[in-house]
Biopython code that builds the backbone (N, CA, C, O; Angstrom):
import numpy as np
from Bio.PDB.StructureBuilder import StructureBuilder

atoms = [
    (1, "UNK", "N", (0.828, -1.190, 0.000)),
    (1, "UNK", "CA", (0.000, 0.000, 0.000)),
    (1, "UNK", "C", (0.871, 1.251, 0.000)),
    (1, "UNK", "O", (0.384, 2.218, -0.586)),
    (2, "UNK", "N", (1.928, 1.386, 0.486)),
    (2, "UNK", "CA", (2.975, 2.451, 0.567)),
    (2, "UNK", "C", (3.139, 2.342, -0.758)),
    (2, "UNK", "O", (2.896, 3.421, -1.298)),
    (3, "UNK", "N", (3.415, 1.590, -1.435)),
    (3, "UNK", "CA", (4.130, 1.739, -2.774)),
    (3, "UNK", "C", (3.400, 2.661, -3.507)),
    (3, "UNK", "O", (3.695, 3.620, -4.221)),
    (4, "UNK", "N", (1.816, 1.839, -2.956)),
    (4, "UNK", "CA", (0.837, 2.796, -4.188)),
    (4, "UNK", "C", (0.821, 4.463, -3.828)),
    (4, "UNK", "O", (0.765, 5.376, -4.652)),
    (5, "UNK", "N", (0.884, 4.575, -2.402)),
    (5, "UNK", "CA", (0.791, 6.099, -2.332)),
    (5, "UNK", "C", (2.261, 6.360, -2.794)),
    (5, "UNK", "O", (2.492, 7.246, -1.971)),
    (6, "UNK", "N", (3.004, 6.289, -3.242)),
    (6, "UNK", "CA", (4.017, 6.480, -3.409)),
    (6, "UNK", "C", (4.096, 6.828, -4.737)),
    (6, "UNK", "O", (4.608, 7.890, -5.091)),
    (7, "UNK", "N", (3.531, 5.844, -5.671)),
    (7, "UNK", "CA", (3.207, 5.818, -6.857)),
    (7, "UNK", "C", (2.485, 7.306, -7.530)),
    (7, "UNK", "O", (2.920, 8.147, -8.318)),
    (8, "UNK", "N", (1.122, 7.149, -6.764)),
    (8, "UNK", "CA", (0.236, 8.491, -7.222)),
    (8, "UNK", "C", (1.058, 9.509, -6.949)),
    (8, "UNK", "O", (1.250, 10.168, -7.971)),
    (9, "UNK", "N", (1.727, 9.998, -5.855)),
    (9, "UNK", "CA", (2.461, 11.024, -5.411)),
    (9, "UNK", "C", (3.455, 11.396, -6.240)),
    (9, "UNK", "O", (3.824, 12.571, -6.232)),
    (10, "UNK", "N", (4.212, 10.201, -7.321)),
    (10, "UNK", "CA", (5.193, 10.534, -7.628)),
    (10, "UNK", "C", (4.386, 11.265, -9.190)),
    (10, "UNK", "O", (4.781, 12.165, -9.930)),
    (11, "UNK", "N", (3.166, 10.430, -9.233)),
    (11, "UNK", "CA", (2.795, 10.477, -10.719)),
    (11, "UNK", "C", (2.114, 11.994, -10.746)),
    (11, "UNK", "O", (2.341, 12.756, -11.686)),
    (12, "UNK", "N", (1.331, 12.332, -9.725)),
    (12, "UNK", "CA", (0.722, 13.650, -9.486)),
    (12, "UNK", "C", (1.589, 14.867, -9.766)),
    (12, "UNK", "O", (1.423, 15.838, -10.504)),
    (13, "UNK", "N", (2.824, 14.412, -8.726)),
    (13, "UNK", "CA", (4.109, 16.108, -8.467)),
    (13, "UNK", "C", (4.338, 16.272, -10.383)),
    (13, "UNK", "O", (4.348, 17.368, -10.942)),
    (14, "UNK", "N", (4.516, 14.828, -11.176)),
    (14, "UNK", "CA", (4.779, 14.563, -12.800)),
    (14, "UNK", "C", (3.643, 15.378, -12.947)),
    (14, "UNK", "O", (3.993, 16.543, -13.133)),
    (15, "UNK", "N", (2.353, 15.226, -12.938)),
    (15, "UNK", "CA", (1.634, 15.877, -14.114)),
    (15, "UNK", "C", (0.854, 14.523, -14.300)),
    (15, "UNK", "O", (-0.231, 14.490, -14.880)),
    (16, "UNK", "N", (1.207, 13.880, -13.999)),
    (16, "UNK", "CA", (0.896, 12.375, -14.698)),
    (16, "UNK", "C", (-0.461, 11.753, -13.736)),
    (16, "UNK", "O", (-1.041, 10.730, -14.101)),
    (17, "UNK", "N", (-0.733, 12.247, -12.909)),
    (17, "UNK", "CA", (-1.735, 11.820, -11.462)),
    (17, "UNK", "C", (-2.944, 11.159, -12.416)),
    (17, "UNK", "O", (-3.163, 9.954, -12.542)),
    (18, "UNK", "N", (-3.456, 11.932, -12.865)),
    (18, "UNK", "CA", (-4.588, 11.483, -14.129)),
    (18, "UNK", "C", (-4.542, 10.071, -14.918)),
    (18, "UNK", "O", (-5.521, 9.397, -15.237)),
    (19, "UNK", "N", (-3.117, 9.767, -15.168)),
    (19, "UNK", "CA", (-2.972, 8.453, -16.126)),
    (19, "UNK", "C", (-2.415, 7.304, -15.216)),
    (19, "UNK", "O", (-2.066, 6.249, -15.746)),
    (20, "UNK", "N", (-2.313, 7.499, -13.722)),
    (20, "UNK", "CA", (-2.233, 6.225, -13.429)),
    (20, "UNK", "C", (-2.905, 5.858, -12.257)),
    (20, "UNK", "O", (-2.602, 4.860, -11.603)),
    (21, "UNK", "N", (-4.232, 6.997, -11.835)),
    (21, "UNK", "CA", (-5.316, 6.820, -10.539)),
    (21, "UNK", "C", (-6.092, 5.431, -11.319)),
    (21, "UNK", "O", (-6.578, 4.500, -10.677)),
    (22, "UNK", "N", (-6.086, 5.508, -12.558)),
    (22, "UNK", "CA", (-7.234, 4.187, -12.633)),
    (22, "UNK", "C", (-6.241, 3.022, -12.758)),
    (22, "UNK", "O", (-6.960, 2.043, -12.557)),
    (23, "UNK", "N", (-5.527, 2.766, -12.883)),
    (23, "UNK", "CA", (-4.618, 1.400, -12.444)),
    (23, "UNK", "C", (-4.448, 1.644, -10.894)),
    (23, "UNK", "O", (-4.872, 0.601, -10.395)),
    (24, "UNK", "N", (-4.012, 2.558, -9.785)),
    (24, "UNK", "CA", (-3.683, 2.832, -8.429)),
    (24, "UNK", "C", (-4.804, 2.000, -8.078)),
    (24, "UNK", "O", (-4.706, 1.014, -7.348)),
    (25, "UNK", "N", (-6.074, 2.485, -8.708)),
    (25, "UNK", "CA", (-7.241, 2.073, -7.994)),
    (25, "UNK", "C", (-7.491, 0.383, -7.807)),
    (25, "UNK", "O", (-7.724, -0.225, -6.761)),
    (26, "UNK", "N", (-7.347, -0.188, -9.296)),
    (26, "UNK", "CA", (-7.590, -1.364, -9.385)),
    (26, "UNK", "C", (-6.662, -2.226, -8.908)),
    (26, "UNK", "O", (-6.991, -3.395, -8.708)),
    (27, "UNK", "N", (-5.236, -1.745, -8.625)),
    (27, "UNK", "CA", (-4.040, -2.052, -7.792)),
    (27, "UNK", "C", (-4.738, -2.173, -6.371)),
    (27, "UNK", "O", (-4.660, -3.266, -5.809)),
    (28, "UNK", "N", (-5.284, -1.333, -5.868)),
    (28, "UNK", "CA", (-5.582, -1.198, -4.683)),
    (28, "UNK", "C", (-6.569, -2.081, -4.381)),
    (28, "UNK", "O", (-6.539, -2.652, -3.291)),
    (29, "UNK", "N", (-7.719, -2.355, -5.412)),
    (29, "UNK", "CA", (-8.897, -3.253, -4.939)),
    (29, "UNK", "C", (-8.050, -4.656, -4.909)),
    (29, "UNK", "O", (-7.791, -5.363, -3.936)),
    (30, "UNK", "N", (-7.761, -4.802, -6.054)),
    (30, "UNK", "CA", (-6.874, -6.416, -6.030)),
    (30, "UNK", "C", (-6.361, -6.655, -4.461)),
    (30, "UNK", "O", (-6.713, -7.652, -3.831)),
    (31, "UNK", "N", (-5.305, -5.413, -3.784)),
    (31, "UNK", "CA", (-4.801, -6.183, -2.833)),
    (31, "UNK", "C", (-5.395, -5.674, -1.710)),
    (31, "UNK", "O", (-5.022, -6.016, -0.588)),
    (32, "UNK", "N", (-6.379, -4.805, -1.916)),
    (32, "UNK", "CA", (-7.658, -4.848, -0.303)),
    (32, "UNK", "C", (-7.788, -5.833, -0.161)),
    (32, "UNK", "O", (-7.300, -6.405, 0.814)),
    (33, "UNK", "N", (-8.681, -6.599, -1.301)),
    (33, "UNK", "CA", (-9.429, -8.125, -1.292)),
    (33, "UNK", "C", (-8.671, -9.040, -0.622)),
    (33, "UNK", "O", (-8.921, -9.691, 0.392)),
    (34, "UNK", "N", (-7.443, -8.990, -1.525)),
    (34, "UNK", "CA", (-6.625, -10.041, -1.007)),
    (34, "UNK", "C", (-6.182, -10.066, 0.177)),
    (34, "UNK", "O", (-6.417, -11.050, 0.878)),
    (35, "UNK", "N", (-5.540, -9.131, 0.600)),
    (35, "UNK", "CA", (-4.893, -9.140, 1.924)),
    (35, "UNK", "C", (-5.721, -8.688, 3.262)),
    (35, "UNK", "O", (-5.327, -8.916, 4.406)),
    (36, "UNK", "N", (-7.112, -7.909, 2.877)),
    (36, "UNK", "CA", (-8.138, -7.820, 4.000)),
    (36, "UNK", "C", (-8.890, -9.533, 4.123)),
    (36, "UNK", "O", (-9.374, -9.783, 5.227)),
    (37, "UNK", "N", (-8.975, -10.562, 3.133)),
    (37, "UNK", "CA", (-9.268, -12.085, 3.540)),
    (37, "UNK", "C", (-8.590, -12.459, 4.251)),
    (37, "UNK", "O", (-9.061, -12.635, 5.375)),
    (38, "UNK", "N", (-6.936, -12.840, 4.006)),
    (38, "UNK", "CA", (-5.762, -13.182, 4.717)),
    (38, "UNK", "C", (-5.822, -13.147, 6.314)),
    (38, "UNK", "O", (-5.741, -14.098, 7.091)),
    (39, "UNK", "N", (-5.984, -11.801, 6.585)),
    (39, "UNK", "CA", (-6.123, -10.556, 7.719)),
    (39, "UNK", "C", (-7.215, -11.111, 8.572)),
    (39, "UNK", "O", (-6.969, -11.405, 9.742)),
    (40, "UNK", "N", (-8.812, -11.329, 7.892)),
    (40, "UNK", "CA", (-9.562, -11.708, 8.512)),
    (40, "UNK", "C", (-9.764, -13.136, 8.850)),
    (40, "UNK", "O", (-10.415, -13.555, 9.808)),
    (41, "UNK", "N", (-9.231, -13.733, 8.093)),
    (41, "UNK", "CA", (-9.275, -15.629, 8.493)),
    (41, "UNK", "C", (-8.242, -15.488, 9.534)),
    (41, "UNK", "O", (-8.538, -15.925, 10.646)),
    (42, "UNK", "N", (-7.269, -15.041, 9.395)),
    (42, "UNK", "CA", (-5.869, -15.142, 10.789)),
    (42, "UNK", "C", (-6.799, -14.376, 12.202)),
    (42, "UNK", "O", (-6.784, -14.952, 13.290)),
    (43, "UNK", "N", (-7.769, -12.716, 11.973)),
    (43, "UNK", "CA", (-8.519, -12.991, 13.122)),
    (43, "UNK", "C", (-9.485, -14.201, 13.556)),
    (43, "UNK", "O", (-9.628, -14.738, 14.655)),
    (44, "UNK", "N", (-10.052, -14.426, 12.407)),
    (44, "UNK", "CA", (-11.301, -15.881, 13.173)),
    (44, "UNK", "C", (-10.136, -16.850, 13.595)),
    (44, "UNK", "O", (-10.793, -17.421, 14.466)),
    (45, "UNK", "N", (-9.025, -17.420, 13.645)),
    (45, "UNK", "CA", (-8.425, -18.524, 13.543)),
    (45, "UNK", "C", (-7.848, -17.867, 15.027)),
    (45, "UNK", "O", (-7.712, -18.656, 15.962)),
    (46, "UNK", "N", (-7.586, -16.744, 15.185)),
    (46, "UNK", "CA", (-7.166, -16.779, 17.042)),
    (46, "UNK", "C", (-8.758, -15.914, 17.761)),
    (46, "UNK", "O", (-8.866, -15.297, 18.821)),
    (47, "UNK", "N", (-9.414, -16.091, 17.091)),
    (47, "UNK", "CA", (-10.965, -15.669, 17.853)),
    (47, "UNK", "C", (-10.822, -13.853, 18.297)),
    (47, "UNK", "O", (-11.502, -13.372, 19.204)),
    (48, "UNK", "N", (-10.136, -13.289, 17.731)),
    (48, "UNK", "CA", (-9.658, -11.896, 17.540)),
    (48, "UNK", "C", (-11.164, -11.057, 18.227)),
    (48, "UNK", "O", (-12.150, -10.848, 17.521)),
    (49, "UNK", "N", (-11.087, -10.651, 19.714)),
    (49, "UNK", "CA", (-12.377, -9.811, 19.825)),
    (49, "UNK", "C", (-12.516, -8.546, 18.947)),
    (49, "UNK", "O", (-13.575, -8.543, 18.318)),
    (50, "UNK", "N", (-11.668, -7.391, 18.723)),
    (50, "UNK", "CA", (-12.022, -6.803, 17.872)),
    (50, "UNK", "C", (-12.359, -7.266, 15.454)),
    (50, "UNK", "O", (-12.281, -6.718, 14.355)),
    (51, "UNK", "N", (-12.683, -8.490, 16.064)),
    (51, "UNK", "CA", (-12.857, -8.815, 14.929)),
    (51, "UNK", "C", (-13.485, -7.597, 13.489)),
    (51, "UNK", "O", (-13.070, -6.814, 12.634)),
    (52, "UNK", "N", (-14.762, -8.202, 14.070)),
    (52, "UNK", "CA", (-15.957, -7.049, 13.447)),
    (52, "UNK", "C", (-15.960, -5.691, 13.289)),
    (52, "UNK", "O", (-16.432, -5.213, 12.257)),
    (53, "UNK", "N", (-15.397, -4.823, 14.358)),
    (53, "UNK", "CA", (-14.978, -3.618, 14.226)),
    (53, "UNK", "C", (-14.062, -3.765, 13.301)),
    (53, "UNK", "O", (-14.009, -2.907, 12.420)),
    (54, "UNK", "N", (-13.389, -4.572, 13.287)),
    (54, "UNK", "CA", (-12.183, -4.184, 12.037)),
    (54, "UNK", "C", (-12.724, -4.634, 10.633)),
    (54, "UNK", "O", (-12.443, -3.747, 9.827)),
    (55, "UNK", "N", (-13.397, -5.679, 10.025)),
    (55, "UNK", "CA", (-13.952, -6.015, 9.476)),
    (55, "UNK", "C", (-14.855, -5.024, 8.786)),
    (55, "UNK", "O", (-15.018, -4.943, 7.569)),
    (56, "UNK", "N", (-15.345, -4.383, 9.587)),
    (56, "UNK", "CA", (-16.206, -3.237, 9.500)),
    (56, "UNK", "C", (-15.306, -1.918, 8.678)),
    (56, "UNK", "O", (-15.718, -1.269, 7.716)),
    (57, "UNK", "N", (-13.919, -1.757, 9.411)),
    (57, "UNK", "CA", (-13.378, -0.452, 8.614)),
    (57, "UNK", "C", (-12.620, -1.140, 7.229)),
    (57, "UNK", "O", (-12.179, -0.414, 6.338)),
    (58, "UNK", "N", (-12.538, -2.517, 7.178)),
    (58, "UNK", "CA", (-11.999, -2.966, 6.017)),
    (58, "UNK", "C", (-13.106, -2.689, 4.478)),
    (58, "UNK", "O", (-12.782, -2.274, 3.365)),
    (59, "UNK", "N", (-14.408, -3.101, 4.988)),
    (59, "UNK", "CA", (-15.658, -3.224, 4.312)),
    (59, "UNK", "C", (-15.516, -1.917, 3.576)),
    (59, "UNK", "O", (-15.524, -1.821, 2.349)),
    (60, "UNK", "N", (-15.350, -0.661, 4.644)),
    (60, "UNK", "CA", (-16.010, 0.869, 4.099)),
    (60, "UNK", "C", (-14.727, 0.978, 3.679)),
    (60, "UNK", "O", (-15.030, 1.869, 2.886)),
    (61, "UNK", "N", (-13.609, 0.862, 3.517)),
    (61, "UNK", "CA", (-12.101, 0.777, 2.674)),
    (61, "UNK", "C", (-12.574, 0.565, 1.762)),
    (61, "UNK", "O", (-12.475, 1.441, 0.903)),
    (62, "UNK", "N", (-13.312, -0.634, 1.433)),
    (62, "UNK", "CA", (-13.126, -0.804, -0.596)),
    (62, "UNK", "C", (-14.634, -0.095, -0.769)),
    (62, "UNK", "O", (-14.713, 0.384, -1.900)),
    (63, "UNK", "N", (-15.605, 0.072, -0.147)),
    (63, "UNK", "CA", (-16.932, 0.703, -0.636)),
    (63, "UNK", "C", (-16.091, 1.869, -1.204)),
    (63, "UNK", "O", (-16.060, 2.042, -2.422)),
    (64, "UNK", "N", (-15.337, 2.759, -0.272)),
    (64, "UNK", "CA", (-14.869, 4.422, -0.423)),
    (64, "UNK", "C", (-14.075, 3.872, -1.811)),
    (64, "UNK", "O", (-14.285, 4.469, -2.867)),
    (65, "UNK", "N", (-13.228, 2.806, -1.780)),
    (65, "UNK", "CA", (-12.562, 2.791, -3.095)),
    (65, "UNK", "C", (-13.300, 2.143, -4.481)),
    (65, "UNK", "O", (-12.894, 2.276, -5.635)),
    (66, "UNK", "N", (-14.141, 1.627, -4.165)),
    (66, "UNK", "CA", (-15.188, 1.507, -5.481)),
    (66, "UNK", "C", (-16.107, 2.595, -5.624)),
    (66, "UNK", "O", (-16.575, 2.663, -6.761)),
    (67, "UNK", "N", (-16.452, 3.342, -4.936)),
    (67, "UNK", "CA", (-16.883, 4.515, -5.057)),
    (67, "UNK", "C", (-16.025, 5.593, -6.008)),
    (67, "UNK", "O", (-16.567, 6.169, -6.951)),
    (68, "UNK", "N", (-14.887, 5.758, -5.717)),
    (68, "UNK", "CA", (-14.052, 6.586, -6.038)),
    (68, "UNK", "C", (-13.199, 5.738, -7.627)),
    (68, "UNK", "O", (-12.254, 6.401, -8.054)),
    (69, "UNK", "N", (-13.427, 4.746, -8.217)),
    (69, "UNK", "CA", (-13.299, 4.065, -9.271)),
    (69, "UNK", "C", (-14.473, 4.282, -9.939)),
    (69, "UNK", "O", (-14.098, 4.583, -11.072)),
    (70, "UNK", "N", (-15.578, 4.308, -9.921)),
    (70, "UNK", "CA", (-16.684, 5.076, -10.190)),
    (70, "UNK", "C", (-16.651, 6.619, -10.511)),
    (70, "UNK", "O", (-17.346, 7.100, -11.405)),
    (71, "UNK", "N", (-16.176, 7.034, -10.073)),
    (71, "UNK", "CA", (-16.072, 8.518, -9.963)),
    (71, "UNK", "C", (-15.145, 8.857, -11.098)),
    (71, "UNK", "O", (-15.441, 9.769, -11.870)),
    (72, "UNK", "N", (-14.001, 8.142, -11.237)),
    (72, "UNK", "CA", (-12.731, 8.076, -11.893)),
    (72, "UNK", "C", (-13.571, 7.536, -13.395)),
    (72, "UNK", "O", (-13.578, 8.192, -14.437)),
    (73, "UNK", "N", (-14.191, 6.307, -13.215)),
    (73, "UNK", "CA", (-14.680, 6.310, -14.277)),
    (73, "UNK", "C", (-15.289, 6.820, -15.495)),
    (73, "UNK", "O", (-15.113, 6.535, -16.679)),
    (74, "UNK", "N", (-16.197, 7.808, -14.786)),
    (74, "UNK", "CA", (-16.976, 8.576, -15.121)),
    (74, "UNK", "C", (-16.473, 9.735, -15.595)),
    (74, "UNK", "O", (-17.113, 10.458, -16.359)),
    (75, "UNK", "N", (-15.058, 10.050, -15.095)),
    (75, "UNK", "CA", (-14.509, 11.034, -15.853)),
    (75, "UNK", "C", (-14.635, 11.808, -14.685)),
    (75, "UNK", "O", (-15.756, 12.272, -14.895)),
    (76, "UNK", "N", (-14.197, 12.396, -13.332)),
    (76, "UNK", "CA", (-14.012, 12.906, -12.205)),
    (76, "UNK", "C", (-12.514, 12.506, -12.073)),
    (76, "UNK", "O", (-12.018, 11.455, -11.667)),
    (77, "UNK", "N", (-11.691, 14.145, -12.734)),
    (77, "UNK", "CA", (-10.637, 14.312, -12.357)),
    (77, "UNK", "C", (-9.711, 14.540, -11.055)),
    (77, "UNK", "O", (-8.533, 14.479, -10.704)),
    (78, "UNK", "N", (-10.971, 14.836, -10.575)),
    (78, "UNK", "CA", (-10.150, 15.110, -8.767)),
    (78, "UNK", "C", (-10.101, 14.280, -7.885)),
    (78, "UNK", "O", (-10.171, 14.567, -6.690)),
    (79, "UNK", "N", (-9.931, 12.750, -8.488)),
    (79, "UNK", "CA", (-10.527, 11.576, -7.679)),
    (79, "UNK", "C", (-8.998, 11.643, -7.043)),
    (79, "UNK", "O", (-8.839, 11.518, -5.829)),
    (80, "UNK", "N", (-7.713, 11.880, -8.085)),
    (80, "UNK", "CA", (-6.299, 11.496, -7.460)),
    (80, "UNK", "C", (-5.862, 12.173, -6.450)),
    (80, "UNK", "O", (-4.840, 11.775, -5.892)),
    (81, "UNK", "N", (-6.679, 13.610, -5.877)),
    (81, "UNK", "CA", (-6.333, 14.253, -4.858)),
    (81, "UNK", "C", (-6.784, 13.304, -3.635)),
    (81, "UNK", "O", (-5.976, 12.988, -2.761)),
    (82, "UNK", "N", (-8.450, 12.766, -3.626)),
    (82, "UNK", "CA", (-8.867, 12.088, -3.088)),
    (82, "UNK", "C", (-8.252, 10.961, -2.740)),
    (82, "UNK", "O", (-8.200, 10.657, -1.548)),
    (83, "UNK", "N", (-7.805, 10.325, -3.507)),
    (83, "UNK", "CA", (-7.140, 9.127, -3.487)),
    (83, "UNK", "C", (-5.997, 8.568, -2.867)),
    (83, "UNK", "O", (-5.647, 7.455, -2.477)),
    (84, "UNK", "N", (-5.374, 10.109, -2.923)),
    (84, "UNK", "CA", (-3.694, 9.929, -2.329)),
    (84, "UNK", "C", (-4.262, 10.395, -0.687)),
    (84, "UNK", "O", (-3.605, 9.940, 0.249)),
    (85, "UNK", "N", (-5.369, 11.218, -0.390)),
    (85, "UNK", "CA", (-5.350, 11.454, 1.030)),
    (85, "UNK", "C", (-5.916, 10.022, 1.341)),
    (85, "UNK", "O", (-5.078, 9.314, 1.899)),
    (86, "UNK", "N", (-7.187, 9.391, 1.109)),
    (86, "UNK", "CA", (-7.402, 8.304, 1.485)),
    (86, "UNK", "C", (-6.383, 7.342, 1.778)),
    (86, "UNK", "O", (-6.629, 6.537, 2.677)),
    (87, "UNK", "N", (-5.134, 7.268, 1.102)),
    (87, "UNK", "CA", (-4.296, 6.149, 1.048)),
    (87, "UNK", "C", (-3.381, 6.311, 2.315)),
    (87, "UNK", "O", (-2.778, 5.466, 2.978)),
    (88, "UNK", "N", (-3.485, 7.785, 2.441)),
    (88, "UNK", "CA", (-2.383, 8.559, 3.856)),
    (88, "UNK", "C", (-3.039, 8.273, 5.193)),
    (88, "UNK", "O", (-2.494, 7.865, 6.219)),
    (89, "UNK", "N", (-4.311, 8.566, 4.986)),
    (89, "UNK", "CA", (-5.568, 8.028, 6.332)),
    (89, "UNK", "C", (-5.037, 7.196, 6.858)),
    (89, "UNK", "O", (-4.346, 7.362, 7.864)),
    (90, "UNK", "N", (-5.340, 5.562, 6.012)),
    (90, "UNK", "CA", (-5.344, 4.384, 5.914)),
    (90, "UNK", "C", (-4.266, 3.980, 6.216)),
    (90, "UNK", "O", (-4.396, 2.812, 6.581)),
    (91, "UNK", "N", (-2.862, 4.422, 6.290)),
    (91, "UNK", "CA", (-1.892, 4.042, 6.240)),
    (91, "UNK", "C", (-1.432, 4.743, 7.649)),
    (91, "UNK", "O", (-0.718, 3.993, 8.313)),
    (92, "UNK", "N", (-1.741, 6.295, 8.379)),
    (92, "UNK", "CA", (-1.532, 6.918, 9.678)),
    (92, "UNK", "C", (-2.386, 6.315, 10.652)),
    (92, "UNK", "O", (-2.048, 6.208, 11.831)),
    (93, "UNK", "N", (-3.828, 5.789, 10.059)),
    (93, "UNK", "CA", (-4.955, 5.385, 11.319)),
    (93, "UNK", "C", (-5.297, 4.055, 11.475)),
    (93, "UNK", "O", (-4.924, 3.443, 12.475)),
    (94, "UNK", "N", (-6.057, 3.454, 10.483)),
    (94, "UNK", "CA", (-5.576, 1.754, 10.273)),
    (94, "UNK", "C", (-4.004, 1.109, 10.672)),
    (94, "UNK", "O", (-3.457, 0.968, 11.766)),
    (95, "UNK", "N", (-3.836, 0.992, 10.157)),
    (95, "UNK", "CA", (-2.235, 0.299, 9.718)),
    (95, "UNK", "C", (-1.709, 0.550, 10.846)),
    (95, "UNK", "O", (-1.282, -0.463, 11.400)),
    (96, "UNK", "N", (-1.518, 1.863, 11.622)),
    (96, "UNK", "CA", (-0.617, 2.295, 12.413)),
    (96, "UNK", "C", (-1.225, 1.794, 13.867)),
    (96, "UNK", "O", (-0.561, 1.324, 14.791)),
    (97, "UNK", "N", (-3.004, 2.065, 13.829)),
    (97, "UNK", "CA", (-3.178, 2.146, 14.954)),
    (97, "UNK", "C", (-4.300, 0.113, 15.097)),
    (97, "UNK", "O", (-4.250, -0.943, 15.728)),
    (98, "UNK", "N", (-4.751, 0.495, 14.489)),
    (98, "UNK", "CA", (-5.713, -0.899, 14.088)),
    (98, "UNK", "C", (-5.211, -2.163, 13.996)),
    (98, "UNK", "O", (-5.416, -2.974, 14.899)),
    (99, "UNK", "N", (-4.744, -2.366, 13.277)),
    (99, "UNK", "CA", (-3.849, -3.157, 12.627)),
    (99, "UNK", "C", (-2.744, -3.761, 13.507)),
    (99, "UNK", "O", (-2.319, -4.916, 13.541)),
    (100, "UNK", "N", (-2.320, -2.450, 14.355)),
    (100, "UNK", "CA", (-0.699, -2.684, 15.098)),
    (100, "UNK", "C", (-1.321, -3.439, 16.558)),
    (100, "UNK", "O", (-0.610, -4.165, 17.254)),
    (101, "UNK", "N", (-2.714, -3.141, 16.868)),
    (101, "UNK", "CA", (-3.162, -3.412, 17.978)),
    (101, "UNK", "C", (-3.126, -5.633, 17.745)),
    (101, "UNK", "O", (-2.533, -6.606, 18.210)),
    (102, "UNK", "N", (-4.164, -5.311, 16.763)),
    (102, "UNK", "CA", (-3.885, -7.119, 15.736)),
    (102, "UNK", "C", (-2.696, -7.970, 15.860)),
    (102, "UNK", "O", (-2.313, -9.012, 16.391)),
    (103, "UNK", "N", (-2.339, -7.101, 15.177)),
    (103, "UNK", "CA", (-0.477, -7.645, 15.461)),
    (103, "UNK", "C", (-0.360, -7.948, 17.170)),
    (103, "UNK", "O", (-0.448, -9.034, 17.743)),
    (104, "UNK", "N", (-0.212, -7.061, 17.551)),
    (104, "UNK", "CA", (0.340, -7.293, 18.944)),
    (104, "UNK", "C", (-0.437, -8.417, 19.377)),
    (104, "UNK", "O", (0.253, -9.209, 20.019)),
    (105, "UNK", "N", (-1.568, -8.742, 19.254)),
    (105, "UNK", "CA", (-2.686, -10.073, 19.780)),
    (105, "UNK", "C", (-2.229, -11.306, 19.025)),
    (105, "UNK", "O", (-1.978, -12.403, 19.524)),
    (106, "UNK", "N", (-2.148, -10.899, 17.521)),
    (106, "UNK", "CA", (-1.603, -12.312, 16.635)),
    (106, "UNK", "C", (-0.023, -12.767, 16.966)),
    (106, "UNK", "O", (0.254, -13.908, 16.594)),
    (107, "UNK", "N", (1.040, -12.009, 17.619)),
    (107, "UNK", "CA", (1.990, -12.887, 18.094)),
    (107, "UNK", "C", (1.949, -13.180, 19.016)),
    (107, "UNK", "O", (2.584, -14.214, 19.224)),
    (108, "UNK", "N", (1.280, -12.608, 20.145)),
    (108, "UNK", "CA", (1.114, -13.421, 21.614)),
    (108, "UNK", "C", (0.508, -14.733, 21.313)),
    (108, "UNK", "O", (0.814, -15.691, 22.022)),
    (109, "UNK", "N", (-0.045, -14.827, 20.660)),
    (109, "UNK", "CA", (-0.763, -16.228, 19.884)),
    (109, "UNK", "C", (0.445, -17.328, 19.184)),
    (109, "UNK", "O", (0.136, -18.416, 18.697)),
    (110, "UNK", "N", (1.433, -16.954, 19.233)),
    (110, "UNK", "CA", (2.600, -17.580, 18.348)),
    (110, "UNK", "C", (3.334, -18.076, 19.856)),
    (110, "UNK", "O", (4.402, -18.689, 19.850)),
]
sb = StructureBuilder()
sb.init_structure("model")
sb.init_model(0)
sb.init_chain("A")
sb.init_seg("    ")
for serial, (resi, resn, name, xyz) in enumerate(atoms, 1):
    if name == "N":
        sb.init_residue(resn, " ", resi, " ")
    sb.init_atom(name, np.array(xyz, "f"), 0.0, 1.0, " ", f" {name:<3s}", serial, name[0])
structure = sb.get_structure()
């Protein structure tokens, strides 16, 4: 996921933000899917109480990003401004704070 914000950021400062938000995007759904399943079978498999809450901010992750592939679709140029803050969110509040809490439960489990 860093890569991708990394990606738009580099492609945006270019000029280029426009020609590669609709690959970022579909980059991004591919490995929501994938790696929010992964994520959630490893919580059911140690009975993870914040399961559902997390489950829950994974869900509205790809709604906001099929939403915003939609938008892109349609020809809504300002989706890549959108896109790169969403990815910064996700990556300062999830990841950092959500996620790290997970972690800390999934190796006490090891």
């Amino acid at each position: 996921m860093i890569s991708l914000v990394n990606q738009l950021h580099t492609a945006t400062q270019q000029g280029e933000g426009r020609t590669v938000v609709g690959e970022i995007l579909d980059e991004l759904l591919k490995y929501t899917n994938e790696h929010f399943q992964r994520e959630e079978a490893h919580m059911q498999r140690i009975s993870y109480s914040d399961y559902e809450p997390h489950k829950i901010e994974h869900a509205n992750l790809i709604k906001e990003v099929l939403e915003l592939k939609e938008q892109f679709d349609a020809g809504n140029i300002t989706v890549a401004a959108r896109v790169s803050q969403l990815l910064r969110e996700w990556l300062s509040v999830h990841i950092m704070h959500t996620d790290k809490a997970f972690a800390i439960r999934l190796n006490a489990e090891k």
